[in-house]
C-alpha positions in Angstrom: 0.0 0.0 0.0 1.0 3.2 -1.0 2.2 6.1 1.9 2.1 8.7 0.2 -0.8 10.9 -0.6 -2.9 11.2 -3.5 -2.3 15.2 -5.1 -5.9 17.3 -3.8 -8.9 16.0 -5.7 -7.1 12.1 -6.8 -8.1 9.2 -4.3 -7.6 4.9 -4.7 -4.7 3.4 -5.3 -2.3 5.1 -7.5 -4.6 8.0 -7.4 -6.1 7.1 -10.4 -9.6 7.8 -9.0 -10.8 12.0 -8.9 -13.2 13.2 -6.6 -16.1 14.8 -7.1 -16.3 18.2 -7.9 -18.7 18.9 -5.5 -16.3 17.7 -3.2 -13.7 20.5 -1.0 -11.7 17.6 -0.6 -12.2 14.0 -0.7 -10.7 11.1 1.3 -7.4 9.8 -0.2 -8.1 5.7 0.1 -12.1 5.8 -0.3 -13.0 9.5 -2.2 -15.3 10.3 0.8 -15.7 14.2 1.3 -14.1 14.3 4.7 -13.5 18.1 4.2 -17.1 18.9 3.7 -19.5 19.8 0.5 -19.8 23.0 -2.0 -22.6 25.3 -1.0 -26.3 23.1 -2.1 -24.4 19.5 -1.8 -24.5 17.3 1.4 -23.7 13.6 1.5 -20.9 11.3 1.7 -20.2 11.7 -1.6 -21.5 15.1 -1.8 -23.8 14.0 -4.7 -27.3 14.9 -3.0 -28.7 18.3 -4.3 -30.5 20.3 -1.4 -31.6 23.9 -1.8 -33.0 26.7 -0.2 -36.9 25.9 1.3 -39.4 27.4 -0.2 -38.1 25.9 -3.7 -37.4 28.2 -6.5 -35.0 30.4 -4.8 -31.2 30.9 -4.5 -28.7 32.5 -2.8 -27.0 32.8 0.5 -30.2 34.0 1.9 -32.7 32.0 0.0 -33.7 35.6 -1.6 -33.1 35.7 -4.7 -36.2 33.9 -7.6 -34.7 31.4 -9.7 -34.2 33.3 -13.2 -35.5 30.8 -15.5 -39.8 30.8 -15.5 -40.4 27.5 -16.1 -37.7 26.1 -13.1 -39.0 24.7 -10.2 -35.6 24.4 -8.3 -32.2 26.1 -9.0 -28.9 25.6 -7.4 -28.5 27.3 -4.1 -25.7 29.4 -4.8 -25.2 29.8 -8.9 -29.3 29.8 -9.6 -29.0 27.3 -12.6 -32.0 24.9 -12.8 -31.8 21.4 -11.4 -35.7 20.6 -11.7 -38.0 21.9 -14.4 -41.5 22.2 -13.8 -43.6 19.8 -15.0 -43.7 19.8 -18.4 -40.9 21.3 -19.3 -37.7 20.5 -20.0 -33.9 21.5 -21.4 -30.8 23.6 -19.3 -33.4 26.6 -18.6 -36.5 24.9 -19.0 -37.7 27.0 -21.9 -38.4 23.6 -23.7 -42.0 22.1 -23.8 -42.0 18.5 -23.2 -43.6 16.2 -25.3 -46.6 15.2 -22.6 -46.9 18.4 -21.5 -48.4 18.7 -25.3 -50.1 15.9 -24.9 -51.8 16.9 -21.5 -52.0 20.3 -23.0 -54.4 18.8 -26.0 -56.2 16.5 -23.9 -57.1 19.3 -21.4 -58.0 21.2 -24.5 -60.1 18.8 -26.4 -61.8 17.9 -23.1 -62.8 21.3 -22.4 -63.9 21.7 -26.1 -65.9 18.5 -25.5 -67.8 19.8 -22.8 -68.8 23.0 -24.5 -69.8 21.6 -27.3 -71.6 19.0 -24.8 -73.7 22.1 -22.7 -74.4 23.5 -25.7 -76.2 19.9 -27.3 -78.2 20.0 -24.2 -78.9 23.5 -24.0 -80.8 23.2 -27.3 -82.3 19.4 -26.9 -83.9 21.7 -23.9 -84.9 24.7 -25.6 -86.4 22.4 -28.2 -88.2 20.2 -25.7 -89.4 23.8 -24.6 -90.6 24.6 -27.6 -92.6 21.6 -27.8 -94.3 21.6 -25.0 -95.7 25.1 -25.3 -97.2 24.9 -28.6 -98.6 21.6 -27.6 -100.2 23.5 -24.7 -101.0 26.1 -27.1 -103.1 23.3 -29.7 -104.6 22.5 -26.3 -105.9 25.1 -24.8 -107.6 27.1 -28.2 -109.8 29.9 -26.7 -113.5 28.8 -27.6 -115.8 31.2 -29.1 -118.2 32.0 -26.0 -121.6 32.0 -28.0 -121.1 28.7 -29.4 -120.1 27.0 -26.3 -123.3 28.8 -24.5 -125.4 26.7 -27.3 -123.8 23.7 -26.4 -122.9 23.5 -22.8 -125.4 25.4 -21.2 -129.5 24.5 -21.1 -131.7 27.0 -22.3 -133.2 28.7 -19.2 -133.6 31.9 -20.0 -133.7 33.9 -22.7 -133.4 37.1 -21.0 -129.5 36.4 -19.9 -127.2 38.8 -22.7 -124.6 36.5 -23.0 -123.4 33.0 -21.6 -121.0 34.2 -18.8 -123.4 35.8 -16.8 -125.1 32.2 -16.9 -122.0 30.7 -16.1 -121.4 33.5 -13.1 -124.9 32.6 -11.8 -124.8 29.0 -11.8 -121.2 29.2 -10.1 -122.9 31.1 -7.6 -126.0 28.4 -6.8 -123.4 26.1 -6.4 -121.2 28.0 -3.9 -124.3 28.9 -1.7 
């Protein structure tokens, strides 16, 4: 085994191994990061992301918005996106992913759908509306009052002027 150490940033047997660059220093036999993590790493290998809480900000204070739009996490300290939001996709998120299209049309056709839906029942119901009133219309035709006096009504009197004050006067025998 070798005694001599591996030049910072080299670990394993003849130093062939390099650390990561997340690393301030790694372990010269097993390429731990003894000395600790760059800002937004943790981890034995310092290969975990963390970032500021809320996500999609950066900076030592967590102040600062993450400058792409579409990101939904950045790096804590240099602000470039780690996670796009959904749907999107590339270095600074400006590209639309394939499902989001997808999602995007069905979304779109659905709500197309159920316009098109309301407005098949909205008429079926105006029509059904329709219908019913000029079949209460056919049904209830006003008579013509002298020929229904002829017909309904016995002849009592002749001295009545017109068949509602008949009608008024045998409502009235009833009622009593």
């Amino acid at each position: 085994m070798c005694k001599t150490p591996c030049p910072k940033g080299f670990f394993g047997k003849n130093c062939s191994h390099t650390c990561i660059e997340t690393c301030n220093g790694c372990n010269n036999v097993n390429g731990l990061c003894d000395s600790g993590c760059l800002l937004g790493w943790k981890g034995y290998f310092c290969s975990e992301l963390y970032g500021c809480s809320p996500k999609g900000y950066f900076g030592s204070n967590c102040s600062i918005p993450c400058p792409d739009v579409n990101c939904q996490e950045c790096h804590m300290e240099s602000g470039i996106c780690n996670v796009c939001k959904q749907g999107y996709k590339g270095q600074r998120c400006e590209t639309v992913s394939e499902f989001a299209d997808i999602i995007n049309n069905i979304k779109f056709y659905s709500l197309l759908g159920a316009f098109c839906l309301c407005l098949t029942v909205i008429g079926i119901l105006i029509g059904y509306n329709i219908m019913i009133r000029k079949r209460q219309l056919t049904q209830h035709q006003p008579y013509d009052h002298q020929e229904s006096c002829d017909v309904n009504l016995p002849d009592v009197s002749r001295d009545y002027v017109n068949c509602e004050e008949l009608r008024e006067m045998r409502i009235y025998d009833t009622v009593q």
